[in-house]
PDB file of N, CA, C and O in Angstrom:
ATOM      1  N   UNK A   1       0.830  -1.205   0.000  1.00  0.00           N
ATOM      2  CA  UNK A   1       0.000   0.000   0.000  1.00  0.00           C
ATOM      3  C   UNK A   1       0.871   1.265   0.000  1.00  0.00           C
ATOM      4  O   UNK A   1       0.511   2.204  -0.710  1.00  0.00           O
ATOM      5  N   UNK A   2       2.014   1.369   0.756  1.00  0.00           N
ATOM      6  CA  UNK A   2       2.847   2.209   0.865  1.00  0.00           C
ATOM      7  C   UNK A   2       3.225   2.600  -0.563  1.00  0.00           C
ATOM      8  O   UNK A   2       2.977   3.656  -1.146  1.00  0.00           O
ATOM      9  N   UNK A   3       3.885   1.510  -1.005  1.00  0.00           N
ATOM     10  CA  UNK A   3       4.569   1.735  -1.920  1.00  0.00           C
ATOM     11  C   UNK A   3       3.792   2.008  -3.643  1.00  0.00           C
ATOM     12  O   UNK A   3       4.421   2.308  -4.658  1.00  0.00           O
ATOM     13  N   UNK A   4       2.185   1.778  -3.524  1.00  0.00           N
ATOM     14  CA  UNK A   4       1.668   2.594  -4.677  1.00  0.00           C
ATOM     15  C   UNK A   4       1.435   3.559  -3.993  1.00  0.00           C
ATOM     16  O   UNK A   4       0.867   4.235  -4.850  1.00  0.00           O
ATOM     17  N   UNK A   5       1.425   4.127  -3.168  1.00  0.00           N
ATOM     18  CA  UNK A   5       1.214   5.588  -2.799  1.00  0.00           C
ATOM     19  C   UNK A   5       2.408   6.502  -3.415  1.00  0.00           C
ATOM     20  O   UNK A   5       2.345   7.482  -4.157  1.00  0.00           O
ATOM     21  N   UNK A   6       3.977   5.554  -2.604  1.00  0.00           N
ATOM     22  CA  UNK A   6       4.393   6.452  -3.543  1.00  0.00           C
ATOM     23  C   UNK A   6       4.785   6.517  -4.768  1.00  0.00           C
ATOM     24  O   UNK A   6       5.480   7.435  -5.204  1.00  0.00           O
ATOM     25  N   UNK A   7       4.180   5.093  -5.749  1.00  0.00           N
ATOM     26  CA  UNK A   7       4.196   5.624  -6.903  1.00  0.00           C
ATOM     27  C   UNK A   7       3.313   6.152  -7.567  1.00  0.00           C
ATOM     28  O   UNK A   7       3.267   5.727  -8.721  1.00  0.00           O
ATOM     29  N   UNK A   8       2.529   6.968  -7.294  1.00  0.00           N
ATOM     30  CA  UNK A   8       0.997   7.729  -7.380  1.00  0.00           C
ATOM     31  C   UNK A   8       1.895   8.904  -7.362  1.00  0.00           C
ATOM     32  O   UNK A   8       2.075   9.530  -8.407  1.00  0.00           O
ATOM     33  N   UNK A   9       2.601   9.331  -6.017  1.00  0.00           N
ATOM     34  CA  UNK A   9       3.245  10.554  -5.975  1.00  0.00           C
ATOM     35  C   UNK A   9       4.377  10.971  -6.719  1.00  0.00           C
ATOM     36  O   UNK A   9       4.574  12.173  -6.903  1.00  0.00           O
ATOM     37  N   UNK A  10       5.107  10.143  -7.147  1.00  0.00           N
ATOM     38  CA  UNK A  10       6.043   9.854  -8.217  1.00  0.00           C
ATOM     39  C   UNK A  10       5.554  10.219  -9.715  1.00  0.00           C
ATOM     40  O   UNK A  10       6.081  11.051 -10.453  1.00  0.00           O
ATOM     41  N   UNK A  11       4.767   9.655  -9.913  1.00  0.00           N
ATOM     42  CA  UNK A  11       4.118   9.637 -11.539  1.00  0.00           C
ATOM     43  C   UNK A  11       3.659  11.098 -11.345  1.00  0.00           C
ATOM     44  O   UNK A  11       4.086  12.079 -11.954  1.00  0.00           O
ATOM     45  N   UNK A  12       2.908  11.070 -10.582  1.00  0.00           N
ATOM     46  CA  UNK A  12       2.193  12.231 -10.870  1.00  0.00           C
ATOM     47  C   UNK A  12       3.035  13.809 -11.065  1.00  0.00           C
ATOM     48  O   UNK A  12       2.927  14.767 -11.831  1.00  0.00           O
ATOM     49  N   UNK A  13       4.132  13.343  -9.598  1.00  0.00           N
ATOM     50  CA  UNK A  13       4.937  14.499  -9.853  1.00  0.00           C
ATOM     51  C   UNK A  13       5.790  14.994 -11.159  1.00  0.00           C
ATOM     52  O   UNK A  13       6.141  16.117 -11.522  1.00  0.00           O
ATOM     53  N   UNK A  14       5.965  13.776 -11.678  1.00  0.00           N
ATOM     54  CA  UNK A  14       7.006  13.974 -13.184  1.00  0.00           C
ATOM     55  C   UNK A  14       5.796  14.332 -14.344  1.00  0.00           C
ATOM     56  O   UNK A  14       6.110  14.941 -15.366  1.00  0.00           O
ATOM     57  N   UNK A  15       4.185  13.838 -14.060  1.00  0.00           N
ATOM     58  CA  UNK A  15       3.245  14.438 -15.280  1.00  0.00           C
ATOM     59  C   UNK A  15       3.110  15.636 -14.905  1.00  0.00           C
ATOM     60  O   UNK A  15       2.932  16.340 -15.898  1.00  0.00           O
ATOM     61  N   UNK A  16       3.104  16.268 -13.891  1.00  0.00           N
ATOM     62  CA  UNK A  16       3.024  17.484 -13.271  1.00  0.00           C
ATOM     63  C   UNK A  16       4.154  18.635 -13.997  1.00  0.00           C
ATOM     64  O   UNK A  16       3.744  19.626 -14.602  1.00  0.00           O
ATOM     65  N   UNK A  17       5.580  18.329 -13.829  1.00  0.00           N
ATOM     66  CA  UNK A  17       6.764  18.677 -14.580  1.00  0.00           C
ATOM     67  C   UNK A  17       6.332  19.041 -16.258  1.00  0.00           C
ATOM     68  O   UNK A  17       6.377  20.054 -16.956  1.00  0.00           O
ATOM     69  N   UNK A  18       5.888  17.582 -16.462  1.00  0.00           N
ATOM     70  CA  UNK A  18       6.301  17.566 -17.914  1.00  0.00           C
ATOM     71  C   UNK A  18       4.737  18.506 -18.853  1.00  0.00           C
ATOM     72  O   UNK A  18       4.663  18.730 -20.061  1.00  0.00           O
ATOM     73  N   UNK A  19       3.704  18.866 -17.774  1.00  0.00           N
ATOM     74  CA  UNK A  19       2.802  19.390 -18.333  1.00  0.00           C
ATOM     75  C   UNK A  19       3.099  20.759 -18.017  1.00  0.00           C
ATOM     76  O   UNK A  19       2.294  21.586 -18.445  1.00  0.00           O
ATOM     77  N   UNK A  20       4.136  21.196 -17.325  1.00  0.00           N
ATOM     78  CA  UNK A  20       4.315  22.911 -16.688  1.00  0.00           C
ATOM     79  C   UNK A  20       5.300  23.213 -18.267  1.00  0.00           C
ATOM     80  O   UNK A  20       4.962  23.913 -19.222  1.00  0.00           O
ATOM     81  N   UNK A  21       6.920  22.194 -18.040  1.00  0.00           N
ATOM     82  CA  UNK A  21       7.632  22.350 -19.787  1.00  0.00           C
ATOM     83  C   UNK A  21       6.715  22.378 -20.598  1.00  0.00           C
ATOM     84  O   UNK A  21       6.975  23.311 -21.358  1.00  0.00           O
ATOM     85  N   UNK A  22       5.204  21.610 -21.078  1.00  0.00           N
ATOM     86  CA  UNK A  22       4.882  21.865 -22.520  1.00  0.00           C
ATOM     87  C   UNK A  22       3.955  22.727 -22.729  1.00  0.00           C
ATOM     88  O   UNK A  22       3.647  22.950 -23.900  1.00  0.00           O
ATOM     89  N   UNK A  23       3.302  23.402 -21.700  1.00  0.00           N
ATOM     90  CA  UNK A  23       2.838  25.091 -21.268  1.00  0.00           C
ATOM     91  C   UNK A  23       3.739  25.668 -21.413  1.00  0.00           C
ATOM     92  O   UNK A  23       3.673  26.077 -22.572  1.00  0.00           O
ATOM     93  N   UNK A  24       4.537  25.974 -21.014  1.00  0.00           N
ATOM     94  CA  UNK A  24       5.880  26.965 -21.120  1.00  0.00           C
ATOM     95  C   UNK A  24       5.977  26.762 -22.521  1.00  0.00           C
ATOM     96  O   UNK A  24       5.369  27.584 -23.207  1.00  0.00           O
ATOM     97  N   UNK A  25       6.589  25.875 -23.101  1.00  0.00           N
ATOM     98  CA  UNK A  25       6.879  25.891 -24.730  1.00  0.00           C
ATOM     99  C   UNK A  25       6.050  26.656 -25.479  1.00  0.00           C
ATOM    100  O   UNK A  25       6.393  27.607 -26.182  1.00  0.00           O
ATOM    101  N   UNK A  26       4.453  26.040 -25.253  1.00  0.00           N
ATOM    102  CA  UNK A  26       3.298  26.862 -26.180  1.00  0.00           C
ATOM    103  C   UNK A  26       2.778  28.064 -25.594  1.00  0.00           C
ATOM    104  O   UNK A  26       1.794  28.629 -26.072  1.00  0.00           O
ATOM    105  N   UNK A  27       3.609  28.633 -24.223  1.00  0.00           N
ATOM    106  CA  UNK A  27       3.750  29.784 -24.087  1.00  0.00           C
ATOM    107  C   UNK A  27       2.162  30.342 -23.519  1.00  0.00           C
ATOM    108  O   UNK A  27       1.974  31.540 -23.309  1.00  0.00           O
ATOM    109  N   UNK A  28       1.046  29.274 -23.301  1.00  0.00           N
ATOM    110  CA  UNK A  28      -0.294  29.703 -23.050  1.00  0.00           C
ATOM    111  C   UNK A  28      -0.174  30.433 -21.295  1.00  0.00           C
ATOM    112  O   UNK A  28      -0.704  31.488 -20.946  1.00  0.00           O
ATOM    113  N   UNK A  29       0.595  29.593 -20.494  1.00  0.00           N
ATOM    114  CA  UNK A  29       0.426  30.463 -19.141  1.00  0.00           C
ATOM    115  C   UNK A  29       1.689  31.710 -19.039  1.00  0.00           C
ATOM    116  O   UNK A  29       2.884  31.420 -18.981  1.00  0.00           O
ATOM    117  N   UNK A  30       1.278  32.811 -19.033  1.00  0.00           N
ATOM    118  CA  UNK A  30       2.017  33.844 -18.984  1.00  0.00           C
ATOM    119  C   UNK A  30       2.379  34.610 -17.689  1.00  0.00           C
ATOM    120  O   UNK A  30       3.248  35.481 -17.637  1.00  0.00           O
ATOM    121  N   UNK A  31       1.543  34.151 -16.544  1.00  0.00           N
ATOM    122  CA  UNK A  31       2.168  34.765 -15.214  1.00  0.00           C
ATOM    123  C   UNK A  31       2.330  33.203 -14.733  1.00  0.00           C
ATOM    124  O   UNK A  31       1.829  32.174 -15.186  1.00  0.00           O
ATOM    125  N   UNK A  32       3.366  33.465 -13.469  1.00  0.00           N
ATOM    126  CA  UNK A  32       3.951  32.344 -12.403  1.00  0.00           C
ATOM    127  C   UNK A  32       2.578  31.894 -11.350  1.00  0.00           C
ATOM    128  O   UNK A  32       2.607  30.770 -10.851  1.00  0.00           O
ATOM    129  N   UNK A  33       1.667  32.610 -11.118  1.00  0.00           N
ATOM    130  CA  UNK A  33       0.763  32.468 -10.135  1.00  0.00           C
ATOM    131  C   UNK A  33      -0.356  31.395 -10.666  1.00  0.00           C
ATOM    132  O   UNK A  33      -0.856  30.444 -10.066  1.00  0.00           O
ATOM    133  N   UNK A  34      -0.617  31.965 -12.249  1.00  0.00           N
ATOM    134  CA  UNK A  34      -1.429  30.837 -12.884  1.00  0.00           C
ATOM    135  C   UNK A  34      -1.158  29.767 -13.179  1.00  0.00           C
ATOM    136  O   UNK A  34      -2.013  28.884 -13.261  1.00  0.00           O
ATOM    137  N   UNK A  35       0.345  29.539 -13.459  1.00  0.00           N
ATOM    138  CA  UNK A  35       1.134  28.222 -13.639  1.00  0.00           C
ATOM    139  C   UNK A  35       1.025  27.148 -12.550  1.00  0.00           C
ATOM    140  O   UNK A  35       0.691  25.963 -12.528  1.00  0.00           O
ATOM    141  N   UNK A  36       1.548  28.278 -11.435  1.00  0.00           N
ATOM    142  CA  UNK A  36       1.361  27.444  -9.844  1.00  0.00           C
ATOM    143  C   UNK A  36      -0.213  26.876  -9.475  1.00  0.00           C
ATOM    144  O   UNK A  36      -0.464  25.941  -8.713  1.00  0.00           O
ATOM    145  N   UNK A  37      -1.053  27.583 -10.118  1.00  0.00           N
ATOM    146  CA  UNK A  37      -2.454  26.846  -9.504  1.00  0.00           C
ATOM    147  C   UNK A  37      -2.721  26.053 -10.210  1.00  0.00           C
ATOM    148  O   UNK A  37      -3.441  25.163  -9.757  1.00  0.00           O
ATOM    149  N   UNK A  38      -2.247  25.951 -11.807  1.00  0.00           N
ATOM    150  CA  UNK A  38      -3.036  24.874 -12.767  1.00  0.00           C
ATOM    151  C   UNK A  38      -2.127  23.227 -12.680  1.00  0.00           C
ATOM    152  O   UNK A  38      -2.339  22.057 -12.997  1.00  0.00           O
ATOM    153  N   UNK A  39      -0.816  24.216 -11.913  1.00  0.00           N
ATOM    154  CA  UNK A  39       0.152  22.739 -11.714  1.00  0.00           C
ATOM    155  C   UNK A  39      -0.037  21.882 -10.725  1.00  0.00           C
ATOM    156  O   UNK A  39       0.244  20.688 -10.827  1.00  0.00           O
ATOM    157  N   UNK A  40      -0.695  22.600  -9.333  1.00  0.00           N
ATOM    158  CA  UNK A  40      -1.796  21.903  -8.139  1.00  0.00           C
ATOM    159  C   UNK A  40      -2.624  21.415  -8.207  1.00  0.00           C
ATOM    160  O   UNK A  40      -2.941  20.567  -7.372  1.00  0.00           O
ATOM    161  N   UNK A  41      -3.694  21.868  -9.707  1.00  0.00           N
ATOM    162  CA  UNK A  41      -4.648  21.316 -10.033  1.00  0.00           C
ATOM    163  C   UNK A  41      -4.322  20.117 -10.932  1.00  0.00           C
ATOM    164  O   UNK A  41      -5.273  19.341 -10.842  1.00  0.00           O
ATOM    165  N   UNK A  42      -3.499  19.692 -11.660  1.00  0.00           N
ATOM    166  CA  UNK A  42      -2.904  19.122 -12.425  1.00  0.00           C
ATOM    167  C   UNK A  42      -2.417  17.532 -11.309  1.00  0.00           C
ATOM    168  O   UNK A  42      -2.829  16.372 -11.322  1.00  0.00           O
ATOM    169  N   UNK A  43      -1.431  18.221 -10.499  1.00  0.00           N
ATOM    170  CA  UNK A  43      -1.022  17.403  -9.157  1.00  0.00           C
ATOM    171  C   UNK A  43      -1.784  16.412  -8.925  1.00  0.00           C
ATOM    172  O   UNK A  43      -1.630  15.232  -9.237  1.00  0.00           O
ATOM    173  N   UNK A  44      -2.815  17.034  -8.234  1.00  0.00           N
ATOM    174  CA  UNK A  44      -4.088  16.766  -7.712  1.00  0.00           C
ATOM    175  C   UNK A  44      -4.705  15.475  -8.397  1.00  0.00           C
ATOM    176  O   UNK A  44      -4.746  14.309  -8.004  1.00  0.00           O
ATOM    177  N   UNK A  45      -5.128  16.023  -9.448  1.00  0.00           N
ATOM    178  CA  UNK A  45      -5.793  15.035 -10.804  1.00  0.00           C
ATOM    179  C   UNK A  45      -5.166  13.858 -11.145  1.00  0.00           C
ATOM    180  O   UNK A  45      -5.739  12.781 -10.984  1.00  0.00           O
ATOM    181  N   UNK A  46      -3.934  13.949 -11.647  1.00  0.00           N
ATOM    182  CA  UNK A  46      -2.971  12.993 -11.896  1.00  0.00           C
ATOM    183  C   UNK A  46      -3.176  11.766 -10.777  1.00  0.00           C
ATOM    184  O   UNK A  46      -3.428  10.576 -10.969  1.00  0.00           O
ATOM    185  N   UNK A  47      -2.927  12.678  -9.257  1.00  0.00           N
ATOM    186  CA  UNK A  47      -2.047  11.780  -8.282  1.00  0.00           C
ATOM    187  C   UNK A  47      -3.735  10.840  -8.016  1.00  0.00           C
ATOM    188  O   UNK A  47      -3.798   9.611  -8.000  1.00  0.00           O
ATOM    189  N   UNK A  48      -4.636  11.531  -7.880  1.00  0.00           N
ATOM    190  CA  UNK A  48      -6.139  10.667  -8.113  1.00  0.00           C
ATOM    191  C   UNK A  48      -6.051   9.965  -9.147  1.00  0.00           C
ATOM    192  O   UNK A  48      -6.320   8.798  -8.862  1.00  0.00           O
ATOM    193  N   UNK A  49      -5.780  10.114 -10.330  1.00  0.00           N
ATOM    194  CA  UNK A  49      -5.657   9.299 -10.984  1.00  0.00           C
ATOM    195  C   UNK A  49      -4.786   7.616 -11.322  1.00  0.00           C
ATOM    196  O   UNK A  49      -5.052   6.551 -11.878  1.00  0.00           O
ATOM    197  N   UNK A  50      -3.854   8.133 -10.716  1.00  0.00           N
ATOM    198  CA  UNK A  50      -2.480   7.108 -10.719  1.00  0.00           C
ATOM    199  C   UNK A  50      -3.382   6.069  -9.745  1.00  0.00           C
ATOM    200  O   UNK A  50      -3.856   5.034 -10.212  1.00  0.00           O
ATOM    201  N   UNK A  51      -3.579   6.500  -8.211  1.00  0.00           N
ATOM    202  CA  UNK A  51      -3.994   6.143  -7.684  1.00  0.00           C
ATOM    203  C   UNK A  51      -5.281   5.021  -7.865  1.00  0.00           C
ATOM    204  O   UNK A  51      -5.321   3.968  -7.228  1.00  0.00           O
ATOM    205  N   UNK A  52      -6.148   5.375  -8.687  1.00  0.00           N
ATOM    206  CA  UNK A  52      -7.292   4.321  -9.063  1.00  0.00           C
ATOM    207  C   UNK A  52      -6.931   3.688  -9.761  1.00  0.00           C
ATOM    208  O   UNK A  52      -7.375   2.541  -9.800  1.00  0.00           O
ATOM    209  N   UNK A  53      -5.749   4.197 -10.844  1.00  0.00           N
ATOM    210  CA  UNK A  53      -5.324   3.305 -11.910  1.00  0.00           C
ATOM    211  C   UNK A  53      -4.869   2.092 -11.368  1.00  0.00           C
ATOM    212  O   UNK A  53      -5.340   0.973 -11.567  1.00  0.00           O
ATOM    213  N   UNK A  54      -3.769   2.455 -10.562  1.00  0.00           N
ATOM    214  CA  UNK A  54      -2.763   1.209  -9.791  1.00  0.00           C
ATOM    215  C   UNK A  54      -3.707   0.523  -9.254  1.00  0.00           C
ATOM    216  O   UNK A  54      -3.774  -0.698  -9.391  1.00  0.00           O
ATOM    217  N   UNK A  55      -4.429   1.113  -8.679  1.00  0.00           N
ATOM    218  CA  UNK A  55      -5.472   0.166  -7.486  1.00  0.00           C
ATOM    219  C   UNK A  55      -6.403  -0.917  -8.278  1.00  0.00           C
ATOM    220  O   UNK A  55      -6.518  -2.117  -8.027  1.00  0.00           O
ATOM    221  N   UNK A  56      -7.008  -0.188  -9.262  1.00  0.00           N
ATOM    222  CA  UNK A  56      -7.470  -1.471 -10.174  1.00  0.00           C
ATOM    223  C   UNK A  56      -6.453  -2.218 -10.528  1.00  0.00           C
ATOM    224  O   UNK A  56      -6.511  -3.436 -10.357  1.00  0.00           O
ATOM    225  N   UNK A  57      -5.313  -1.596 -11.099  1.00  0.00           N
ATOM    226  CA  UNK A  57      -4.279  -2.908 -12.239  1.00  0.00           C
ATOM    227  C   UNK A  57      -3.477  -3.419 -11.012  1.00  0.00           C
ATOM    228  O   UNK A  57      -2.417  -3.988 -11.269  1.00  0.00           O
ATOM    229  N   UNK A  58      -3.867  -3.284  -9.629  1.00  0.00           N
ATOM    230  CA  UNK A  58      -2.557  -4.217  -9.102  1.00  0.00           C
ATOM    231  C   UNK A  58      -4.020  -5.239  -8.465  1.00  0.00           C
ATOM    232  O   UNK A  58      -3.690  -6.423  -8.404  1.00  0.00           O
ATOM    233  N   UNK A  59      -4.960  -5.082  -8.174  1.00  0.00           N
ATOM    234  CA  UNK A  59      -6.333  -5.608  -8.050  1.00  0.00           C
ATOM    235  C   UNK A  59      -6.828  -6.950  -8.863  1.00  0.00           C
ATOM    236  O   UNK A  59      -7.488  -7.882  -8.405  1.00  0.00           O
ATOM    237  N   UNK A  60      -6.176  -6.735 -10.591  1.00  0.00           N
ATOM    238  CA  UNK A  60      -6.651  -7.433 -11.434  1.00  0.00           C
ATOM    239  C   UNK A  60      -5.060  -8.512 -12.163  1.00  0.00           C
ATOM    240  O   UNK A  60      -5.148  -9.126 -13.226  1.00  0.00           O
ATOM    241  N   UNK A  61      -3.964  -8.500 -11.425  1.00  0.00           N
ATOM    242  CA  UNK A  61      -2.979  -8.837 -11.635  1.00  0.00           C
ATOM    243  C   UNK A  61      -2.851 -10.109 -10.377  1.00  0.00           C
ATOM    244  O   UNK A  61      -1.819 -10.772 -10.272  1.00  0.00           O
TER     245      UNK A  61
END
């Protein structure tokens, strides 16, 4: 249990990263404040996500 937690927090943190670089590239968030909330919200989503994902596929394995 521990240990999909922290790979929930893991994944999520590097989709988190890699969705702030490909905003930045296409240049759509233009202040630091909006970046920071959509990257919490992003966080957030992901790490819920990882989370049900694993939980079913380690469930059905």
């Amino acid at each position: 249990m521990k240990r999909k937690l922290k790979l929930s927090l893991i994944s999520s943190f590097v989709s988190t990263i890699v969705f702030i670089i490909v905003m930045n590239i296409f240049g759509n968030i233009k202040s630091l404040s909006s970046a920071i909330i959509v990257a919490i919200i992003f966080f957030i989503a992901f790490f819920i996500f990882h989370f049900i994902f694993t939980g079913i596929f380690i469930r059905k394995a």
